[in-house]
C-alpha positions as CSV (number, residue, x, y, z in Angstrom):
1,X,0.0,0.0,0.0
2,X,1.7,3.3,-0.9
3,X,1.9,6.2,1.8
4,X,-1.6,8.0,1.3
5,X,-1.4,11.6,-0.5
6,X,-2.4,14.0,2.3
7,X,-2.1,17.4,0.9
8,X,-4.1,18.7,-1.6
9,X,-2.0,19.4,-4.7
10,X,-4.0,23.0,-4.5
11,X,-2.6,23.5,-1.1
12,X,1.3,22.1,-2.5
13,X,1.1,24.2,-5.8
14,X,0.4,27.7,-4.3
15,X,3.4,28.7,-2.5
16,X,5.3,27.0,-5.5
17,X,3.7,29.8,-8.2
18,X,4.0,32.5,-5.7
19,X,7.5,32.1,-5.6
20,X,8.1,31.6,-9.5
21,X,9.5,34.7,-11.3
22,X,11.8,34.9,-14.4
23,X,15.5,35.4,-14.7
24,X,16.3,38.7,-16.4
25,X,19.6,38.3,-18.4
26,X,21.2,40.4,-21.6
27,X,24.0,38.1,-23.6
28,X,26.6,39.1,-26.2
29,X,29.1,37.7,-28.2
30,X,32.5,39.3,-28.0
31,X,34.1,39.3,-31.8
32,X,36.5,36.9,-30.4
33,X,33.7,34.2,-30.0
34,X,32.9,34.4,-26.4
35,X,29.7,34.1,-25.4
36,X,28.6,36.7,-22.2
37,X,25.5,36.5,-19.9
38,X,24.8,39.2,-17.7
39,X,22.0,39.1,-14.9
40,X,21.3,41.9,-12.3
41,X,20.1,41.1,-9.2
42,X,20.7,43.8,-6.1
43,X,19.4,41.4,-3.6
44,X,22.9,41.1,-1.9
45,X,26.0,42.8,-2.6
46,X,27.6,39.5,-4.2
47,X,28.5,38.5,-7.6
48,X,29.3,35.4,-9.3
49,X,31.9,35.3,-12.1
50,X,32.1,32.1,-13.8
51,X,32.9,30.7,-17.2
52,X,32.1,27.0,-18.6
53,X,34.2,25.6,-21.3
54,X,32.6,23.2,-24.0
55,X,35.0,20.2,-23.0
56,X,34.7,16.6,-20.9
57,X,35.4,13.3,-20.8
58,X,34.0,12.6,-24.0
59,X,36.4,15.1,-25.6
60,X,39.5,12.7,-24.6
61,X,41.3,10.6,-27.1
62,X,41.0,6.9,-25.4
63,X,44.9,7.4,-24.7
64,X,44.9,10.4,-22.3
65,X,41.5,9.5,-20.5
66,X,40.8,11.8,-17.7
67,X,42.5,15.5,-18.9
68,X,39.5,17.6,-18.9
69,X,39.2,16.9,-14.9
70,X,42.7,17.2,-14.7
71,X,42.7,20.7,-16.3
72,X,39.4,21.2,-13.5
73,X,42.8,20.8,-10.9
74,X,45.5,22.2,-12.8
75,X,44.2,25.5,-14.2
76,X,44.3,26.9,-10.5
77,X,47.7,26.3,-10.3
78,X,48.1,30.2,-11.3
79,X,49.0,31.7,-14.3
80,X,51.9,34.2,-16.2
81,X,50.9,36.9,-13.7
82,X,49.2,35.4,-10.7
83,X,52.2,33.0,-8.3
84,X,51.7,29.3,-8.0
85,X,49.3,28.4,-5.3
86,X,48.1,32.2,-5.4
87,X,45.2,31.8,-7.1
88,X,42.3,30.5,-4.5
89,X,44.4,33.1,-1.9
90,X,43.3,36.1,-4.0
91,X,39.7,34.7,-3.8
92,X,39.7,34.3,0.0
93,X,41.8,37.2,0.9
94,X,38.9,39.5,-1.1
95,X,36.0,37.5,0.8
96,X,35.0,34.9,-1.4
97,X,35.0,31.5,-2.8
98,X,35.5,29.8,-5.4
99,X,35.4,25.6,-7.1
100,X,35.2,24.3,-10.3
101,X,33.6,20.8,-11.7
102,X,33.9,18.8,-14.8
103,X,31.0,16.5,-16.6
104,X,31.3,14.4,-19.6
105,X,30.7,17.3,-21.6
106,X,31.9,20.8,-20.2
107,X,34.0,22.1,-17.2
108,X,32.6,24.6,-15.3
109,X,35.1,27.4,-13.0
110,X,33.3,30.0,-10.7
111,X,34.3,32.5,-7.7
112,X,31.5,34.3,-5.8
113,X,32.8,37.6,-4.6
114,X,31.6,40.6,-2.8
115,X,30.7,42.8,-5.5
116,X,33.3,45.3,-5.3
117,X,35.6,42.4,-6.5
118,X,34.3,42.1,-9.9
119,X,36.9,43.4,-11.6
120,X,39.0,40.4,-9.6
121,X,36.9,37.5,-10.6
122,X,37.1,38.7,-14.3
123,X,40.8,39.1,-14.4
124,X,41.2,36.0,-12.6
125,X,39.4,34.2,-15.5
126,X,40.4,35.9,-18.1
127,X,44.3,34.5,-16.9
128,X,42.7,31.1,-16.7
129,X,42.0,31.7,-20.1
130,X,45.2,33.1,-21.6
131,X,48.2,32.9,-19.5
132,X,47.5,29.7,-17.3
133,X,50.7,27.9,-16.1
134,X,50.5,24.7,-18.1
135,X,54.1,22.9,-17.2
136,X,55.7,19.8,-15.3
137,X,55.4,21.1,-12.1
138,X,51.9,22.3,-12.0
139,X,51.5,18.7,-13.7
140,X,53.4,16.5,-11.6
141,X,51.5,18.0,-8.0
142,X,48.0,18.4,-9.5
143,X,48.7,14.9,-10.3
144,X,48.8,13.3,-7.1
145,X,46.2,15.1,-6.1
146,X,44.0,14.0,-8.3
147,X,45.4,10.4,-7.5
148,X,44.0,10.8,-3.7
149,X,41.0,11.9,-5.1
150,X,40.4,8.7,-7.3
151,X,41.6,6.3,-4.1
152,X,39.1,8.0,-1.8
153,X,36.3,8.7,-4.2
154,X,35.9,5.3,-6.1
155,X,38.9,2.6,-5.1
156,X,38.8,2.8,-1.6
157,X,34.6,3.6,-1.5
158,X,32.1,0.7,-0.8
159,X,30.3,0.7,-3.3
160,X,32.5,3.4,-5.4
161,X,33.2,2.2,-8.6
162,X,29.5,1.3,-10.0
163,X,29.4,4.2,-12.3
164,X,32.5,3.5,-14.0
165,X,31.7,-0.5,-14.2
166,X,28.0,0.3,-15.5
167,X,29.4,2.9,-18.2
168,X,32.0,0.6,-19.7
169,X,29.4,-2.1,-20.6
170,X,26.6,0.1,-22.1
171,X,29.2,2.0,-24.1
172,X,31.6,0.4,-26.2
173,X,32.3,3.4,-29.3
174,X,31.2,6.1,-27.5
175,X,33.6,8.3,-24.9
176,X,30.9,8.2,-22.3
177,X,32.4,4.7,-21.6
178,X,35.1,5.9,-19.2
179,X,34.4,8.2,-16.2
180,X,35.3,11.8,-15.7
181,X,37.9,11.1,-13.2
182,X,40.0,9.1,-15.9
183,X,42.5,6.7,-15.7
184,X,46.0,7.5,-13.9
185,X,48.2,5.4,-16.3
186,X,46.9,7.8,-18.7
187,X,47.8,10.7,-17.2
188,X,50.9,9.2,-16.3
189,X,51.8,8.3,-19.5
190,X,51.2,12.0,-20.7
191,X,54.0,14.6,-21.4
192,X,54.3,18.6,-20.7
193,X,53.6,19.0,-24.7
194,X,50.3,16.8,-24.2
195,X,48.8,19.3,-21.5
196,X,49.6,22.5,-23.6
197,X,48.2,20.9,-26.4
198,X,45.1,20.1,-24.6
199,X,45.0,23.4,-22.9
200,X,45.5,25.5,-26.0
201,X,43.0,23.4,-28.4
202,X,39.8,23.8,-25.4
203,X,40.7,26.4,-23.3
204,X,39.5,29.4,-25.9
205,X,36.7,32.1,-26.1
206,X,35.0,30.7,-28.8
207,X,35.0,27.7,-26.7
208,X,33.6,29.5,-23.4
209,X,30.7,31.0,-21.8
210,X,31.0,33.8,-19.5
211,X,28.4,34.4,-17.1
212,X,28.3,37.7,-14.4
213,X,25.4,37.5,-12.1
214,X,24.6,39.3,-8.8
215,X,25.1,42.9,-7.8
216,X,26.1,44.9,-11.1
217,X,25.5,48.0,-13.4
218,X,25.3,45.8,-16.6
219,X,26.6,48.8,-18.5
220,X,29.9,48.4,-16.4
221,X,29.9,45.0,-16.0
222,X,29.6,44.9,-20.2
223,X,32.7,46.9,-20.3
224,X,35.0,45.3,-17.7
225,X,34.2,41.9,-19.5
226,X,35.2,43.9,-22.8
227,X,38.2,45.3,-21.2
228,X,39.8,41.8,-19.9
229,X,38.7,39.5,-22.8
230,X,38.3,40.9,-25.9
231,X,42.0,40.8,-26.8
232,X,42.1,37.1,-26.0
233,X,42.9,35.3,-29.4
234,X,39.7,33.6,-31.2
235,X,41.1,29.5,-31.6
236,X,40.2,26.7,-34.3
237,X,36.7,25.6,-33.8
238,X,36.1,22.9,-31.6
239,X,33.7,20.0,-33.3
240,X,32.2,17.7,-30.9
241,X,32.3,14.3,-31.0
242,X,29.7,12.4,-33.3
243,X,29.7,8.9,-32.1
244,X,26.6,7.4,-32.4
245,X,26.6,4.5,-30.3
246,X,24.9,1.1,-31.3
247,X,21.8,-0.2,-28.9
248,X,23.0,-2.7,-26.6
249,X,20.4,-5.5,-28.3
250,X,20.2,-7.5,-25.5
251,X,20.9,-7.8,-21.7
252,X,24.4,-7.1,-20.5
253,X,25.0,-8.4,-17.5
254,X,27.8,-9.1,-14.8
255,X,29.5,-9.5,-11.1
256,X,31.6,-7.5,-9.7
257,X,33.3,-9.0,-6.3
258,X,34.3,-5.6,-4.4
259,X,35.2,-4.9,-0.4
260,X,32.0,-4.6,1.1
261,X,29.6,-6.1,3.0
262,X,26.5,-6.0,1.8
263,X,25.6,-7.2,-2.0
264,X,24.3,-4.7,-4.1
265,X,22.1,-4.8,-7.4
266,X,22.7,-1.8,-9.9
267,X,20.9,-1.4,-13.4
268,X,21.5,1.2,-16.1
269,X,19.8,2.3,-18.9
270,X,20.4,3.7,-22.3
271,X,18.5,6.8,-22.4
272,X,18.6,9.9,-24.4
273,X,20.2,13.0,-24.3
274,X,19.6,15.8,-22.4
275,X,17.2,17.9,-23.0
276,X,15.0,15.3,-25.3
277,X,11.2,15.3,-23.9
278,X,11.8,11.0,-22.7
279,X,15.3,12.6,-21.0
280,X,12.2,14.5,-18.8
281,X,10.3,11.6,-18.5
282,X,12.7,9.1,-17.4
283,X,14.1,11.6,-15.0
284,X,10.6,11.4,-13.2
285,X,10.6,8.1,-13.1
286,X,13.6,7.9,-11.5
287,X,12.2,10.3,-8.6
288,X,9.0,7.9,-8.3
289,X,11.3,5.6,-7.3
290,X,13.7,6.7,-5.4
291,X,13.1,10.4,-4.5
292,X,12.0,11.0,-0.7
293,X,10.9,8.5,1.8
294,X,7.2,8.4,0.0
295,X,9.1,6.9,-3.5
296,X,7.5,3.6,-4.6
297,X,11.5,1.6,-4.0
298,X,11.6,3.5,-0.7
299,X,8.3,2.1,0.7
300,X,8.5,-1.4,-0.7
301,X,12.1,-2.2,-0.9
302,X,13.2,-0.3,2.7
303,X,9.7,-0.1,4.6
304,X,7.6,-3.0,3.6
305,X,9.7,-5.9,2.6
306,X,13.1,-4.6,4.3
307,X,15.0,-6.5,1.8
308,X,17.0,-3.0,1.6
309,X,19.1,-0.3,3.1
310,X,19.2,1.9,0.5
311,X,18.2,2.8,-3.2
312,X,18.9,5.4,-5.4
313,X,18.1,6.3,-9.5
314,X,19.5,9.0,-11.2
315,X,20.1,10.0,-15.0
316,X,23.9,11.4,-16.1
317,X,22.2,14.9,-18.2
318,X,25.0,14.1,-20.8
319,X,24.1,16.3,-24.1
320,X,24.2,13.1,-26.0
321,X,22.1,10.3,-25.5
322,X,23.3,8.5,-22.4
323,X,22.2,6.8,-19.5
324,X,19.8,6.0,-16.1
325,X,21.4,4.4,-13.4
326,X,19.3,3.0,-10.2
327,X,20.6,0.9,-7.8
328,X,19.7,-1.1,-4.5
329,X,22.1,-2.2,-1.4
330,X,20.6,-5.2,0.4
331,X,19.8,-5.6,3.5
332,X,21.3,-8.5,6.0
333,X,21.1,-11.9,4.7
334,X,19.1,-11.1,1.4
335,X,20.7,-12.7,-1.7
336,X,21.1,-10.2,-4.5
337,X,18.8,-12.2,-6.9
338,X,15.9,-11.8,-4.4
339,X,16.6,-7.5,-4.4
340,X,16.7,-8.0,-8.1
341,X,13.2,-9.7,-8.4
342,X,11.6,-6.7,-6.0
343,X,13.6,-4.1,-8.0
344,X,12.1,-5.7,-11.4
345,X,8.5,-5.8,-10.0
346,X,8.5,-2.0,-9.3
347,X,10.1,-0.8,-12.6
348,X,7.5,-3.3,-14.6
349,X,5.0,-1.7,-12.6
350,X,6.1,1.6,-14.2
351,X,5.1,0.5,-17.8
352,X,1.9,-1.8,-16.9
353,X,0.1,0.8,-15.0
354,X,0.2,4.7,-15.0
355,X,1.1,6.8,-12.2
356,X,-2.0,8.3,-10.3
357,X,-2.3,12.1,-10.7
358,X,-1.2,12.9,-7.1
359,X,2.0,11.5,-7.3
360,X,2.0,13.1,-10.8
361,X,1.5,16.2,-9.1
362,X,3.8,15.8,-6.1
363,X,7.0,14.9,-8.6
364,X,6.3,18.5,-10.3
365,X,5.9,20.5,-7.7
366,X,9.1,18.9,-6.3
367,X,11.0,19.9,-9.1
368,X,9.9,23.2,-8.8
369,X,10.5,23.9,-5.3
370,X,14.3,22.5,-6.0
371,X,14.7,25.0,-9.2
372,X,13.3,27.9,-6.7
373,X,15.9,27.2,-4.0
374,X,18.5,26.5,-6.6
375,X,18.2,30.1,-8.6
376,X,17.5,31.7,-4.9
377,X,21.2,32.1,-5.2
378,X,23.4,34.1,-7.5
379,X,26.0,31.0,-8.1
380,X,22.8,28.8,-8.8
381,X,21.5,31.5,-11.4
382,X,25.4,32.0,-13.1
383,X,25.4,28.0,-13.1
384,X,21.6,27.6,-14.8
385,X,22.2,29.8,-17.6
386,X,25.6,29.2,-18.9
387,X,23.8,25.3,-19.0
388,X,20.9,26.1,-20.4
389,X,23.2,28.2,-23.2
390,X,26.0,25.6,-23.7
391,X,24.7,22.6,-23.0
392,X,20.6,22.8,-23.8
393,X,21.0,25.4,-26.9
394,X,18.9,28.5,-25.9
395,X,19.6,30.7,-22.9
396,X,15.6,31.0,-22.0
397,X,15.5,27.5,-20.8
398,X,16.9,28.9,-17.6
399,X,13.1,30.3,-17.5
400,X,11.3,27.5,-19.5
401,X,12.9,24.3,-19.3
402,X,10.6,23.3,-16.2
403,X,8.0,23.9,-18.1
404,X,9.3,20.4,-20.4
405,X,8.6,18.6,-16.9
406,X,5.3,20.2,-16.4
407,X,3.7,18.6,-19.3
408,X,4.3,15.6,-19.2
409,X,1.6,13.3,-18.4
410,X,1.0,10.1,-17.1
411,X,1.0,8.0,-20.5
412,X,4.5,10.0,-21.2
413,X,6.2,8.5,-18.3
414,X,4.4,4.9,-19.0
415,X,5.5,5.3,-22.4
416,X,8.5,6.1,-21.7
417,X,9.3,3.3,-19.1
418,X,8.2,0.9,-22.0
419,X,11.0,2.0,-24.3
420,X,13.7,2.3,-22.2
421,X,13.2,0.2,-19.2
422,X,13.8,-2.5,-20.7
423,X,15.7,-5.9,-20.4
424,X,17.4,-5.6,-24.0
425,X,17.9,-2.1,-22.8
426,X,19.9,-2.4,-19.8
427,X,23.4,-3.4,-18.1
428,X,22.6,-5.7,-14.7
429,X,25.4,-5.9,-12.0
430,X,25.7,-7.7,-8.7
431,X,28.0,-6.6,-6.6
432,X,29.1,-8.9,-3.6
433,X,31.3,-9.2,-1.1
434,X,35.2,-10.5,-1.9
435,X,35.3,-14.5,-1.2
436,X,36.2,-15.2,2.7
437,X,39.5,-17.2,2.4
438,X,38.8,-20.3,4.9
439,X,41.6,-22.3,6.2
């Protein structure tokens, strides 16, 4: 029995629209290619500077898997006019912070200063972009750093390398097979001439959007950006890749033995790309799932039949047709095959009967309240619209794209789970605990 729908959607949905107002943005193109997104907002004296380059993981060649997260590390090492290690110091010292983070498809740098520091987040990018200190040292440090990262992250995590084991099975042409973090003999096996090469071929302003949001006189802001990129050399076009990767045509499945304790099942599923209306659909089927203690796995899996501890579904947004993962630890003493059968009932229950219009309703107004909180802040704005630009094609999405979500109806997201949850469709893995060696 699923956990009855006590509000009324009436009572969910008002707050939801009252909160609901459009982002106001202006955007250029600099003759040297860049692209520039401005956005006002005087609500607090902040501002976020950030700039998103069109590369990823699937921009590697096979033999230097794992440079564009690499360059997420290295291009902070400084630059011709900033001192090694100075760069996050500048940020801090002026009030702010600052990350970066790399996808299969772009890499993304930001620094949210007080907004008297424009001028600083702006020439700190624009030397990430022209003068960044690509060379053996920067190299060999950012290196082992991003060594740690891979032992603590995935080799030495229960549990950690499922995304990486899924992706090489439903991908065999395509670069979406290998995961973001890369492969270290690959980076080992790289020389100094490698990384420039890299760096000069993706690290361009016709390769880049440049997003200011927060607390600015766009007039100003429009001429600062002017003033600190214009002069930065236009490079050779960057194609993306154009794989087009075959359908599995049939089950892959597997076991992985790995050093935990408690087997595991994990599916994925070829999907499309981002962006697509079944990207949308399968996304909310993913939250029925597993989204919130009400979600179907939640209640039957964890409450009901306590044959688990934990579940999860997610889809990778990768701007090419890609892939939903869901997955389910067991609990004590239940075989992997028996979580398998309970997972299987609940996604075939997906495609034989559709959804009921509160749970319909709840899943929308879910996604709303998260796309509320998340442009309720100047980095979440500066983040949203350099994606919806880059990645999605049209800068308005930042306003619009829920709307995709909104529409869908119930026969959308039955449809959908009959064309892509599939058996023929899918890669099945069982993880279990390493064999005990007995004497």
């Amino acid at each position: 029995m699923r956990t009855p729908f006590i509000l009324s959607v009436a009572m969910l949905a008002a707050p939801v629209a009252a909160q609901k107002r459009a982002i106001a943005y202006t955007e250029f193109d600099l003759p040297n290619g860049l692209h520039v997104i401005l956005h006002e907002d005087h609500g607090t004296p902040i501002v976020a500077v950030s700039v998103m380059y069109h590369v990823g993981s699937k921009n590697e060649e096979p033999n230097r898997r794992g440079f564009a997260h690499f360059f997420e590390h290295l291009l902070f090492e400084g630059s011709k006019n900033i001192q090694r290690g100075e760069f996050s110091k500048l940020v801090e010292n002026a009030g702010g912070v600052l990350n970066a983070n790399t996808s299969g498809d772009r890499t993304y740098y930001y620094e949210v200063l007080p907004s008297n520091e424009l001028e600083l987040g702006l020439w700190l990018e624009s030397e990430r972009m022209l003068h960044a200190k690509v060379d053996q040292v920067g190299v060999d440090t950012q290196r082992e750093v991003v060594k740690e990262e891979r032992r603590q992250r995935y080799e030495n995590q229960p549990y950690g390398t499922m995304t990486m084991e899924v992706l090489k099975r439903a991908f065999r042409q395509h670069p979406y097979q290998w995961p973001t973090i890369g492969y270290m003999e690959d980076l080992n096996a790289a020389n100094e001439a490698d990384y420039q090469a890299f760096y000069k071929k993706f690290y361009i302003p016709n390769n880049a959007t440049l997003v200011v949001a927060g607390d600015i006189d766009p007039v100003k802001a429009k001429d600062l950006v002017g003033r600190y990129f214009a002069d930065i050399p236009r490079g050779a076009p960057v194609v993306q890749p154009t794989f087009v990767e075959p359908p599995l045509y049939g089950e892959v499945r597997d076991t992985i033995h790995d050093r935990i304790q408690l087997p595991a099942v994990v599916m994925g599923y070829r999907i499309p790309a981002n962006g697509t209306p079944d990207f949308y659909a399968v996304e909310l089927l993913n939250r029925l799932l597993t989204s919130g203690n009400s979600a179907r796995m939640n209640i039957s899996l964890k409450d009901e039949q306590q044959l688990a501890v934990h579940v999860g579904a997610f889809n990778f947004p990768f701007e090419q047709p890609g892939i939903a993962m869901m997955f389910a630890i067991a609990n004590d003493g239940v075989s992997a095959a028996r979580l398998e059968d309970a997972m299987e009932k609940e996604i075939a229950a997906l495609a034989t009967t559709p959804i009921s219009a509160e749970e319909l309703a709840k899943l929308k107004i879910q996604l709303e309240t998260e796309a509320i909180a998340d442009n309720s802040r100047v980095a979440g704005v500066a983040s949203n619209l350099a994606n919806a630009h880059m990645l999605l094609g049209n800068t308005e999405l930042v306003n619009t794209e829920i709307d995709r979500y909104l529409k869908l109806t119930a026969e959308d997201l039955q449809r959908a789970a009959r064309t892509y949850y599939v058996s023929m469709n899918r890669v099945v893995l069982h993880y279990l605990p390493l064999p005990t060696n007995n004497p």
